[in-house]
LOLOPA-910109 format. One record per residue: residue number from 1; residue in one letter; y, x, z of N, C-alpha, C in turn. Coordinates in Angstrom, 3 decimals. Example, Ala and Ser with C-alpha at 12.3 -4.5 7.8 and 13.67 -1.06 7.14 Angstrom:
% residues 2
1  a  -5.690  13.190  7.800  -4.500  12.300  7.800  -3.300  13.200  7.800
2  s  -2.250  12.850  7.080  -1.060  13.670  7.140  0.030  12.900  7.870
***
This chain:
% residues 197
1  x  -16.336  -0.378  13.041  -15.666  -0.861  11.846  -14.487  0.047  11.464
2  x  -13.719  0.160  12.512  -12.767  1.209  12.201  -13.206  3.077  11.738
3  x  -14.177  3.396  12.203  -14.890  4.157  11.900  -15.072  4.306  9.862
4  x  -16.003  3.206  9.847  -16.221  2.379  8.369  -14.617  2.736  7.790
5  x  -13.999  2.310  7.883  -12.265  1.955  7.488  -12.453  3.407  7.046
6  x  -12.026  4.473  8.150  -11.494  5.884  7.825  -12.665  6.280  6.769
7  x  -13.767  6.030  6.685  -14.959  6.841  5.226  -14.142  6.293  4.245
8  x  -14.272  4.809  4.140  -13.758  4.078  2.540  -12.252  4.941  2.533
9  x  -11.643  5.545  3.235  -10.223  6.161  2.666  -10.433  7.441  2.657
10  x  -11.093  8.021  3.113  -11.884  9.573  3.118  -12.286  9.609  1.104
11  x  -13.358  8.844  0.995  -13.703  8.663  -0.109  -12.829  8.296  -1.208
12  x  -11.639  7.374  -1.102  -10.658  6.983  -1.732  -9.643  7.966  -2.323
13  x  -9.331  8.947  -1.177  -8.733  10.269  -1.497  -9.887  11.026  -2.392
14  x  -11.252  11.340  -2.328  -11.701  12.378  -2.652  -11.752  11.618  -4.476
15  x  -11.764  10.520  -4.624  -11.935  9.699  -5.710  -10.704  9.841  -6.414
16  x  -9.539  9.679  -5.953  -7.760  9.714  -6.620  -8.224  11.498  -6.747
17  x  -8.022  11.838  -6.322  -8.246  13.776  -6.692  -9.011  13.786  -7.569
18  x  -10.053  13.072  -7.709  -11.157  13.614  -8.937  -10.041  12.586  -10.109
19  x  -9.781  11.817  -9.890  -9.049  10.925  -11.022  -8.024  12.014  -11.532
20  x  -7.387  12.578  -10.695  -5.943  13.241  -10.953  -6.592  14.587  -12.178
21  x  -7.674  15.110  -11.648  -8.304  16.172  -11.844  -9.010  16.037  -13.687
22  x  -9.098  15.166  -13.790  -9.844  14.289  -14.775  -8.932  13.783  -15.619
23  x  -7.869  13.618  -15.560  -6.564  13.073  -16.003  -6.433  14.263  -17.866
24  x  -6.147  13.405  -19.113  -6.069  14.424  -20.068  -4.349  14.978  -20.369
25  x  -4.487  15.564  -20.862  -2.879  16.085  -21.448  -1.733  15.055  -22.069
26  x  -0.680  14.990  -21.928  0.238  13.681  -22.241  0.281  13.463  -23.175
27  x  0.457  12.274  -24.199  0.750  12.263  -24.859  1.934  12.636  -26.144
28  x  1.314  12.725  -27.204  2.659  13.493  -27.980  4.346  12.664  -27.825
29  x  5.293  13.788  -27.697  6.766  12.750  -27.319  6.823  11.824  -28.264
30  x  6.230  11.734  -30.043  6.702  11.047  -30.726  5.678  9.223  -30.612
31  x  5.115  9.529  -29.744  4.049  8.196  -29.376  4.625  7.365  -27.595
32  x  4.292  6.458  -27.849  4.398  5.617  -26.348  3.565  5.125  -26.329
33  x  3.060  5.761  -24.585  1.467  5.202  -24.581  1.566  4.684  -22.961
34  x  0.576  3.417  -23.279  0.238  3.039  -21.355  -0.707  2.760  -21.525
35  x  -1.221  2.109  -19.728  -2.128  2.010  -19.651  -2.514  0.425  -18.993
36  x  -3.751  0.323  -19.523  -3.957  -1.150  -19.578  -4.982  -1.316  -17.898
37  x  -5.404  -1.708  -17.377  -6.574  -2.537  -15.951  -7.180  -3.483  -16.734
38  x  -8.754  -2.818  -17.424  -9.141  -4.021  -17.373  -10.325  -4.719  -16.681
39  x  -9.906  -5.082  -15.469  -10.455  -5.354  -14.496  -11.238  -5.157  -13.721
40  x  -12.140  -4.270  -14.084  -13.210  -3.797  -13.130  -12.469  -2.142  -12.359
41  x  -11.421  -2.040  -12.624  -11.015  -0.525  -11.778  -10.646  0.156  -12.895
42  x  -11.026  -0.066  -14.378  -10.869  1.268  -14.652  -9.579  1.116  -15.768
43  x  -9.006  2.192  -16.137  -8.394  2.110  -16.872  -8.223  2.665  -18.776
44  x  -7.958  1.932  -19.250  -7.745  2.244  -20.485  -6.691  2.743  -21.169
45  x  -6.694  3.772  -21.718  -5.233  4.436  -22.316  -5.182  3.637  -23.805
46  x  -3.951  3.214  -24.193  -4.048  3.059  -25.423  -2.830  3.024  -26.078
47  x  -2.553  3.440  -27.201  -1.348  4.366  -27.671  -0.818  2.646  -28.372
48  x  0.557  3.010  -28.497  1.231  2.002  -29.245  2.667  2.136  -29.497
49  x  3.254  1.103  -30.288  4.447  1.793  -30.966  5.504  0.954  -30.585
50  x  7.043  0.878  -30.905  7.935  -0.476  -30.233  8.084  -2.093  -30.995
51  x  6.509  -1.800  -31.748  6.677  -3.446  -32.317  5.563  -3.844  -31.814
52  x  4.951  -3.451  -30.606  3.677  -3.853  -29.939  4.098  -5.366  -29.047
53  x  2.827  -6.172  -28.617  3.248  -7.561  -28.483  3.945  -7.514  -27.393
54  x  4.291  -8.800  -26.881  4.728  -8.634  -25.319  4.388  -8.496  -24.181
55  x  2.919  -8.395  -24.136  2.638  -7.451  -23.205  2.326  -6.439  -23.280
56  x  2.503  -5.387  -24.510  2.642  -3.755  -24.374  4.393  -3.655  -24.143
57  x  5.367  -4.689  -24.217  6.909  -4.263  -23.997  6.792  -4.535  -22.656
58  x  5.952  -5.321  -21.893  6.007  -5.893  -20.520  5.478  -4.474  -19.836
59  x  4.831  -4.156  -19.978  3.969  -2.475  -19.531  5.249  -1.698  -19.619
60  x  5.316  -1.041  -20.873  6.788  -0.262  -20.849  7.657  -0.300  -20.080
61  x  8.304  -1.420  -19.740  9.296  -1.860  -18.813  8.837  -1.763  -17.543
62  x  7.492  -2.048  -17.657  7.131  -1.701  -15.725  6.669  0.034  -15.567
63  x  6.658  0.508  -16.570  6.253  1.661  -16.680  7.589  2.423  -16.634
64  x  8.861  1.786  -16.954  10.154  2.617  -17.155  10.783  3.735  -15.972
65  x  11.466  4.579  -16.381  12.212  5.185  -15.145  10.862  6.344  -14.325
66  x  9.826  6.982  -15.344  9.132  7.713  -14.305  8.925  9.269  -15.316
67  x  8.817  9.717  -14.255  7.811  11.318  -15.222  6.680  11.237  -15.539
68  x  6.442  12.430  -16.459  5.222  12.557  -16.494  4.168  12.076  -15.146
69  x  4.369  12.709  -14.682  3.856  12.832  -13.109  3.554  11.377  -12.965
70  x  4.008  10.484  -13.159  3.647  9.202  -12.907  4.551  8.644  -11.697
71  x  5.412  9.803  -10.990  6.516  9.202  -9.824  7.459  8.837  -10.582
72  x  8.410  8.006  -9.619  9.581  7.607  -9.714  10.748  8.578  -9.271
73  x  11.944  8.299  -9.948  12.945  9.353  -9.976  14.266  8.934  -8.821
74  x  13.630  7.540  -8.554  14.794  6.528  -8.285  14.579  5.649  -6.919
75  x  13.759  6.275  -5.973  13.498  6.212  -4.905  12.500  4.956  -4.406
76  x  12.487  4.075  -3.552  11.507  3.311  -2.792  11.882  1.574  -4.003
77  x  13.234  1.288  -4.632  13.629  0.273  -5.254  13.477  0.433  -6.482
78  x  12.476  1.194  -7.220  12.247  1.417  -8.770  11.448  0.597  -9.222
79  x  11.201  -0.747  -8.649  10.436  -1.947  -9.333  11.387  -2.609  -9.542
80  x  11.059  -4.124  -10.166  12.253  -4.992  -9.859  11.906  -5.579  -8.477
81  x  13.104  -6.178  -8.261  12.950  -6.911  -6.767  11.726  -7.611  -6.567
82  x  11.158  -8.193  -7.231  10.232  -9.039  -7.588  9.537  -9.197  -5.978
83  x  8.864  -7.675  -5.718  7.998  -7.652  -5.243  8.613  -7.529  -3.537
84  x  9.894  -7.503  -3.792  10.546  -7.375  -2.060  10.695  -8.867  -1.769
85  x  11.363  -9.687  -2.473  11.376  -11.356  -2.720  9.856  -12.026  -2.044
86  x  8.996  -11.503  -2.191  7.802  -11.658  -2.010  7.562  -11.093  -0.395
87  x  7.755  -10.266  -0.112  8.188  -9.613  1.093  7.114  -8.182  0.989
88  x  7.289  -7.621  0.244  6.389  -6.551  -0.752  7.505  -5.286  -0.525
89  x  6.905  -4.172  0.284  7.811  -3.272  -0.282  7.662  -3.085  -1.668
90  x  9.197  -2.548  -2.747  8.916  -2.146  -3.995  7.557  -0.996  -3.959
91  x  6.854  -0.685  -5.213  6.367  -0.420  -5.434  4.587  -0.012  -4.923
92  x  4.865  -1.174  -3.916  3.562  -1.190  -3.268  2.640  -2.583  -3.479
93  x  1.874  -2.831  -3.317  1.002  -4.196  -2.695  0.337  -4.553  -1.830
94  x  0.540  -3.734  -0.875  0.072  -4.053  0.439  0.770  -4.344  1.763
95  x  1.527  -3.176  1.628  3.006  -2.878  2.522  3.982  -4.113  2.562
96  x  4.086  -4.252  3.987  4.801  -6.003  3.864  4.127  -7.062  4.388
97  x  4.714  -8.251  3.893  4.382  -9.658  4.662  3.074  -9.687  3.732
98  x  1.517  -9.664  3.832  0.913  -10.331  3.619  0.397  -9.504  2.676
99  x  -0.551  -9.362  1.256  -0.558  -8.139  -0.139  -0.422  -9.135  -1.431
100  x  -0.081  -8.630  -2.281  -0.061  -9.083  -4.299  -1.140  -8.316  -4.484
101  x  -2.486  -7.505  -3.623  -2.881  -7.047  -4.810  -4.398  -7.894  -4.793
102  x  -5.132  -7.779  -6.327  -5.779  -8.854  -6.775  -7.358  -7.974  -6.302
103  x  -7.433  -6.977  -5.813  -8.819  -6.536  -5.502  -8.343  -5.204  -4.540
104  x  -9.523  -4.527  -3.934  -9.226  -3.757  -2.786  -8.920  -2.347  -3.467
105  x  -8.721  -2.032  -4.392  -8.686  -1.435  -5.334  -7.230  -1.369  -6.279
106  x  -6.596  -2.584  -6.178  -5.535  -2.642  -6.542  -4.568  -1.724  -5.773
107  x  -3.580  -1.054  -6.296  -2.717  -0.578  -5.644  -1.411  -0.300  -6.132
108  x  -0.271  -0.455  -5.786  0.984  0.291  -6.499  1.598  1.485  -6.880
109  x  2.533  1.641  -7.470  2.817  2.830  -7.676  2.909  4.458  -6.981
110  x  3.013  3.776  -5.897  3.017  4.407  -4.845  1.879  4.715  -3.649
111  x  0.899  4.978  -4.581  -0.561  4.546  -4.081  -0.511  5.039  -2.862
112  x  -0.235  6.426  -2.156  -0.664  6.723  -1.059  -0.059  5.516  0.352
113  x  0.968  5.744  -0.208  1.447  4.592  1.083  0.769  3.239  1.242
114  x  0.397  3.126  -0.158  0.106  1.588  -0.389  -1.425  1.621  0.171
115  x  -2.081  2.689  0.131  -3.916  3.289  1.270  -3.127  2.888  2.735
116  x  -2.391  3.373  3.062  -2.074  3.035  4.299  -1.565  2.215  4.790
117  x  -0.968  1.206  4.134  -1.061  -0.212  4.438  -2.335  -1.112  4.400
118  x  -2.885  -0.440  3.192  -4.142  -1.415  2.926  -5.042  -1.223  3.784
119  x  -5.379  0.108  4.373  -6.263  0.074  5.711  -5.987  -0.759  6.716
120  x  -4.337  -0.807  6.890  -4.185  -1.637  8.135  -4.023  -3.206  8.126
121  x  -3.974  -3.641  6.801  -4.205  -4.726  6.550  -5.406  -5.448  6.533
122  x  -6.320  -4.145  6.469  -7.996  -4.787  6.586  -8.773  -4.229  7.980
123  x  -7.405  -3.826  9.416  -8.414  -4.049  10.355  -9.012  -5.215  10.530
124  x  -10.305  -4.983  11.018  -11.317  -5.759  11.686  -10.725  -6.693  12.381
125  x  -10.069  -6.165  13.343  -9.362  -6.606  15.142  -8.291  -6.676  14.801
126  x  -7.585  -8.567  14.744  -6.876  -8.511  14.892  -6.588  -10.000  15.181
127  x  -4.989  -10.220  15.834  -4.844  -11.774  15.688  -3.682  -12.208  15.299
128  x  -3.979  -13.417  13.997  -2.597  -13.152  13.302  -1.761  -14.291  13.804
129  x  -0.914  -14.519  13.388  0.584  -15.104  13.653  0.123  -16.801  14.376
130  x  0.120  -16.991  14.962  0.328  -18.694  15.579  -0.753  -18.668  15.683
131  x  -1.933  -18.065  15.809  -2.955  -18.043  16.550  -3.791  -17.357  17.600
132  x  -4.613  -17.820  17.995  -5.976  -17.591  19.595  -6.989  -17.007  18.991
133  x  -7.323  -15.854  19.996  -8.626  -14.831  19.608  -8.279  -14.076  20.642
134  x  -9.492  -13.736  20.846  -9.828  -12.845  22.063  -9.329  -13.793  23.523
135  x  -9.234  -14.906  23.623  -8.717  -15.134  24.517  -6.594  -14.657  24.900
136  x  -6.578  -14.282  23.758  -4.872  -14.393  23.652  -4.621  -14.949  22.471
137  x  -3.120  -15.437  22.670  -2.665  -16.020  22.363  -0.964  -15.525  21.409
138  x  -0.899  -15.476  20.410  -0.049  -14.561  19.450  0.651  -15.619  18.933
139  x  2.111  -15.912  19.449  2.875  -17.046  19.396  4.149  -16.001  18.818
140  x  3.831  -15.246  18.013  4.656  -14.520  16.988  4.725  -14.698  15.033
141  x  5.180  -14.634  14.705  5.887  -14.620  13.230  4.449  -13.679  12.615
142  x  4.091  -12.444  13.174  3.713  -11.322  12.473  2.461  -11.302  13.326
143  x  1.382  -10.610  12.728  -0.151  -10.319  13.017  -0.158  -8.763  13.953
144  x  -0.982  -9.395  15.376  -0.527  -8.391  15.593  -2.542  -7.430  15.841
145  x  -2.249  -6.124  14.727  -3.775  -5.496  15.225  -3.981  -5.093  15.899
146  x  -5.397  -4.212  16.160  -5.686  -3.257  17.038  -4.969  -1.712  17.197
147  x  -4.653  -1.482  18.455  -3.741  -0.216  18.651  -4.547  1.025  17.925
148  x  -5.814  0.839  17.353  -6.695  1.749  16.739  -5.683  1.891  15.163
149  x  -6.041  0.752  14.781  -5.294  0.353  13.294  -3.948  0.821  13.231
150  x  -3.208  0.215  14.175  -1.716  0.783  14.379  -1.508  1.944  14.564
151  x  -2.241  3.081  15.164  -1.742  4.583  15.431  -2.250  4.916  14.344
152  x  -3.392  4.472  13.612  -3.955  5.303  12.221  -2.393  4.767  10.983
153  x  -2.073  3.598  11.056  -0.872  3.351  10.001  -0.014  4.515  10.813
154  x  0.427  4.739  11.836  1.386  5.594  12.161  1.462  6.633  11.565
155  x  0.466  7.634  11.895  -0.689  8.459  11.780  -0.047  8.708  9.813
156  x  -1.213  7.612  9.365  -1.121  7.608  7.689  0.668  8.011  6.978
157  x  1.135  6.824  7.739  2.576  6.937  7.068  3.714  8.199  7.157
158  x  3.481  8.918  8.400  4.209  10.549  8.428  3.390  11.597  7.457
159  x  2.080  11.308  7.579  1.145  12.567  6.862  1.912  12.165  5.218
160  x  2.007  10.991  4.798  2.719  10.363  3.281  3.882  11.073  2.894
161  x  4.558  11.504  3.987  5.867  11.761  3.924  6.701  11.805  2.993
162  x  7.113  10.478  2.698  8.098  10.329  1.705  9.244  9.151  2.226
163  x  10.333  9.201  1.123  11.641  8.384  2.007  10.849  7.038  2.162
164  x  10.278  6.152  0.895  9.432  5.045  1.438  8.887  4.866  2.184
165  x  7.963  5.689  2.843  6.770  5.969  4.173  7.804  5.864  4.817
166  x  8.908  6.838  5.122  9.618  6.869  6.462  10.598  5.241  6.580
167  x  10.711  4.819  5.544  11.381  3.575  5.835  10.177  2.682  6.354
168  x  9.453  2.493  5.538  7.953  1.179  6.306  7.795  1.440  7.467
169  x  7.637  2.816  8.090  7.317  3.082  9.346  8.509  2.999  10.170
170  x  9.881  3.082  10.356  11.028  3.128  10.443  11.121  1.465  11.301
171  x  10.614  0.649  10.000  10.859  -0.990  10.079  9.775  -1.439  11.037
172  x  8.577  -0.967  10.855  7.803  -1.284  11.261  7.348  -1.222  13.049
173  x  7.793  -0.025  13.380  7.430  0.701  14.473  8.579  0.886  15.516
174  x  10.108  1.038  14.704  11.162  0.929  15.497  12.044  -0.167  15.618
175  x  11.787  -0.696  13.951  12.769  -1.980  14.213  11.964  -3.220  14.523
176  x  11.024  -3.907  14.199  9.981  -5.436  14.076  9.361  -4.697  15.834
177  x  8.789  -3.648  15.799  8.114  -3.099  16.969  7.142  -4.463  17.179
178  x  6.055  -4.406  16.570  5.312  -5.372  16.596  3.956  -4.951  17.789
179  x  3.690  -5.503  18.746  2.648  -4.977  19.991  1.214  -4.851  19.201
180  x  0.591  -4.394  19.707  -0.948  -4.267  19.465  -1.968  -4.941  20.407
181  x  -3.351  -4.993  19.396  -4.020  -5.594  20.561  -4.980  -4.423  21.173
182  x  -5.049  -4.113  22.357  -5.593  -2.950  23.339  -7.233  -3.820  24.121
183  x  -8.036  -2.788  23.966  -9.191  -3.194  24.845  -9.057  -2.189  26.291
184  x  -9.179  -3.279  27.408  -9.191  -2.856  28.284  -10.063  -3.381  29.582
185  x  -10.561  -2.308  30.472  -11.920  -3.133  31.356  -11.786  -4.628  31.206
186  x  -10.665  -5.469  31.875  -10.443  -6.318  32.020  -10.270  -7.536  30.545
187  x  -10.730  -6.778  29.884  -10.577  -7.733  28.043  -9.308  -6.871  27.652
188  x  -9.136  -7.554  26.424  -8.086  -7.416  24.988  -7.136  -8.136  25.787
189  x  -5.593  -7.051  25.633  -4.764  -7.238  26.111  -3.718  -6.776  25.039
190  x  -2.296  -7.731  24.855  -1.523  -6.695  24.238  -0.803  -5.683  24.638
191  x  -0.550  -4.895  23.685  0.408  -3.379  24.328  1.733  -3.286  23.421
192  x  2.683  -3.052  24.643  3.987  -2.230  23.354  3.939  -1.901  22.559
193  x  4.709  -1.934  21.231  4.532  -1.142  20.362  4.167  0.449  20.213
194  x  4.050  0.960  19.186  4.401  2.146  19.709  5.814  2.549  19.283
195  x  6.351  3.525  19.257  7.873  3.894  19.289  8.005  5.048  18.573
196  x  8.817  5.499  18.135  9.435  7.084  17.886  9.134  7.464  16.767
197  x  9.367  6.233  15.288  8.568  6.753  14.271  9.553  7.842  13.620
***
């Protein structure tokens, strides 16, 4: 399964590159344009002006504060809180207590980080908070996965390298230091975190 995991993000990258690649020329400065999800993945560009309804001013505003480029200028807090309240890092939907996003496909602004949460949010192996599996017993707050899942988020979040990545991994790995679950002759056992992000 974990195997499975690394293709669907193998493919995911080779898919965002062809997107990026595929991407047309910006629009003229004297136009404001976004972009709409409508629901099946894909997206729609569609140009509009500042008497558009309230949800082309609602777009704008979530669209505010970026470059061309589509990054942010203004570091890991360039959403509104909204999504930290929630226990969401900004600009992600996966990253955090639990995900906001509405399909596996969904992702935030910050897509790469937000692949590497979302993988580890969909290991296979795992046992979450106040409950029994595998014959253990996880009488913790937080879900704890397989040490497979956990070294690949490790893994994911330095290769990201950005101040966000280094904070999730930061919280994650040095400060929460949440254990893993390890297969070993003797069954699934947990293990230390790992350390030294």
């Amino acid at each position: 399964m974990v195997k499975l995991m690394e293709q669907c993000e193998h493919v995911d990258r080779i898919n965002a590159k062809n997107r990026f690649r595929a991407t047309s020329a910006p629009p003229p400065q004297d136009s404001v344009g976004y972009r709409i999800n409508n629901g099946d993945g894909e997206d729609e560009s569609e140009e509009t002006d500042s008497t558009t309804t309230s949800m082309g001013i609602f777009q704008l505003l979530a669209n505010s504060g970026k470059d061309q480029g589509g990054s942010s200028k203004r570091g890991i807090f360039y959403t509104s809180p909204f999504s930290l309240f929630s226990g969401i890092i900004p600009g992600t939907k996966w990253c955090g207590t639990g995900d906001i996003a509405e399909s596996y496909h969904d992702l935030g602004d910050d897509a790469t980080m937000d692949r590497c949460c979302r993988t580890h949010d969909l290991c296979p192996l795992k046992v979450r908070a106040y409950q029994k599996r595998y014959n253990l017993n996880n009488n913790s707050i937080y879900t704890k996965s397989h040490c497979k899942c956990d070294d690949m988020l490790f893994e994911c979040l330095k290769n990201t390298n950005t101040s966000a990545a280094q904070v999730m991994g930061s919280i994650y790995f040095n400060l929460v230091q949440v254990p893993c679950v390890e297969e070993t002759p003797s069954g699934m056992k947990f293990r230390k975190a790992r350390e030294g992000f």
